[in-house]
Structures are given as structure tokens and as C-alpha cells.
C-alpha positions as CSV (number, residue, x, y, z in Angstrom):
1,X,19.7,-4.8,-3.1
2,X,19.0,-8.1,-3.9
3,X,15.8,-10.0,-3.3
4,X,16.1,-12.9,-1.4
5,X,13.6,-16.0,-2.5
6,X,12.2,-18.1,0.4
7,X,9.2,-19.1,-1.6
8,X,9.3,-21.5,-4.2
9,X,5.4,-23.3,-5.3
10,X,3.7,-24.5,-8.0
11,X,1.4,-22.8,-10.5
12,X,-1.4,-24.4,-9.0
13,X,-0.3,-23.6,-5.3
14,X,-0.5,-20.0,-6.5
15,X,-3.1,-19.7,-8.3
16,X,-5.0,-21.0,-5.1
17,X,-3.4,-19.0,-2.5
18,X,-2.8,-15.9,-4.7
19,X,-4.1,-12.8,-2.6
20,X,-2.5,-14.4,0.2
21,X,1.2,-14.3,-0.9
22,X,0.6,-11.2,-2.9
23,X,0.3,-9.7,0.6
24,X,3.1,-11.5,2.0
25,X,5.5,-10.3,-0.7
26,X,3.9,-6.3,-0.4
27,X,4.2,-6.6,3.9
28,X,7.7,-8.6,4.0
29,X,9.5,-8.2,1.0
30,X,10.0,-12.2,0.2
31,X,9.8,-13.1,-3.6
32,X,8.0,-16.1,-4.9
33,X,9.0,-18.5,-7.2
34,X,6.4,-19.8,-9.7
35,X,7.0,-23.3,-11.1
36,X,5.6,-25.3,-13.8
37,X,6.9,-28.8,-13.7
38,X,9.7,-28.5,-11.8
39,X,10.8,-25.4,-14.1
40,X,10.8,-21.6,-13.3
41,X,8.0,-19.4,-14.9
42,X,7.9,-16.8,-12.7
43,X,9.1,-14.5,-10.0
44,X,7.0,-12.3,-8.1
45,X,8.7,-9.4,-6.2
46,X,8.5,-6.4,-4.4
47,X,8.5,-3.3,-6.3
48,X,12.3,-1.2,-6.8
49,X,11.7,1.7,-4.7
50,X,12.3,5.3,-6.9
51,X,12.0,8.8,-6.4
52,X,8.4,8.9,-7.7
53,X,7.7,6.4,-4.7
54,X,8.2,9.5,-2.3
55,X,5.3,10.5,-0.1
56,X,3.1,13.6,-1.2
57,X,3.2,16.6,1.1
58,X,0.0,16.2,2.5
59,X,0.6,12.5,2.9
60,X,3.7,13.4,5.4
61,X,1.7,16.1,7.3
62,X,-1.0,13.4,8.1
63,X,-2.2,13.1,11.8
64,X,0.7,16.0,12.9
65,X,-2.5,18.5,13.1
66,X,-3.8,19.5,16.5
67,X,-7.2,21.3,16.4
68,X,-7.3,24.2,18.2
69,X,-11.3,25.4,18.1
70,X,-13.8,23.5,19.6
71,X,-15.5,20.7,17.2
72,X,-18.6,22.8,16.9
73,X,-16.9,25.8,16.4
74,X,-17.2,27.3,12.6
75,X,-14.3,29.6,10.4
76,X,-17.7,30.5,8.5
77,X,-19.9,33.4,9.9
78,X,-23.9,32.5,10.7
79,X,-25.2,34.6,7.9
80,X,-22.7,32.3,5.3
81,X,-25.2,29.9,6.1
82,X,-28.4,31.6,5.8
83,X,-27.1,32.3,1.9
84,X,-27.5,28.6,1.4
85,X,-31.3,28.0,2.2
């Protein structure tokens, strides 16, 4: 899939509004063109997804938990405690 460029600025235009457009280009996909006097330097783009990019387990279980006990209620007996002082 093609990236589509909607950006074009200056060197110095980026190197003052870095952060900013970094973000832009991670949240909305948008490359940047970089120009030096009137002449392409550089590109900056959104990463190529890959299979590596997948989310861990854990990472797709995240906020599908329901707790069940009551907060102050412990899976560890009273005397698992006492061991500790």
C-alpha cells in the first residue's frame, strides 16, 4: 500500500517542528517530505506493518479481566504473611 505524501517542508521547518510531525505521521499515517533547497532529502514514513508487529497474548487479553473477589480479599493464607516479618 502505498504511502500517500501530504507533507512537503524544509529541513529547517523540521528540524523545528520535529516531535510534532513525528506524531502526526505515527497517529495518521501521512509521510513527510524533507527538502533541502528545493531538493528531496528525505521521506519520513510510517512503519510496514509485519507479522512481528502482532500483539503479545497478554497484550490482547488486556482490560477483558473481571475480578471476582473483593479488592481486600487475598489467594494467600494469613500465616503466608506472618512468614515474612
Amino acid at each position: 500500500m502505498p504511502t500517500t505524501i501530504k507533507i512537503v517542508i524544509s529541513v529547517t521547518e523540521f528540524r523545528a517542528h520535529c516531535l510534532e510531525l513525528i506524531r502526526q505521521v505515527e497517529a495518521g499515517g501521512e509521510a513527510v517530505d524533507i527538502k533541502r533547497h528545493g531538493r528531496l532529502v528525505a521521506r519520513l514514513t510510517p512503519p510496514v506493518s509485519s507479522p512481528n508487529d502482532t500483539p503479545r497474548t497478554w497484550e490482547t487479553l488486556r482490560g477483558s479481566g473481571v475480578l471476582l473477589g473483593d479488592p481486600e480479599e487475598s489467594v494467600l493464607e494469613a500465616s503466608a504473611f506472618d512468614a515474612l516479618r
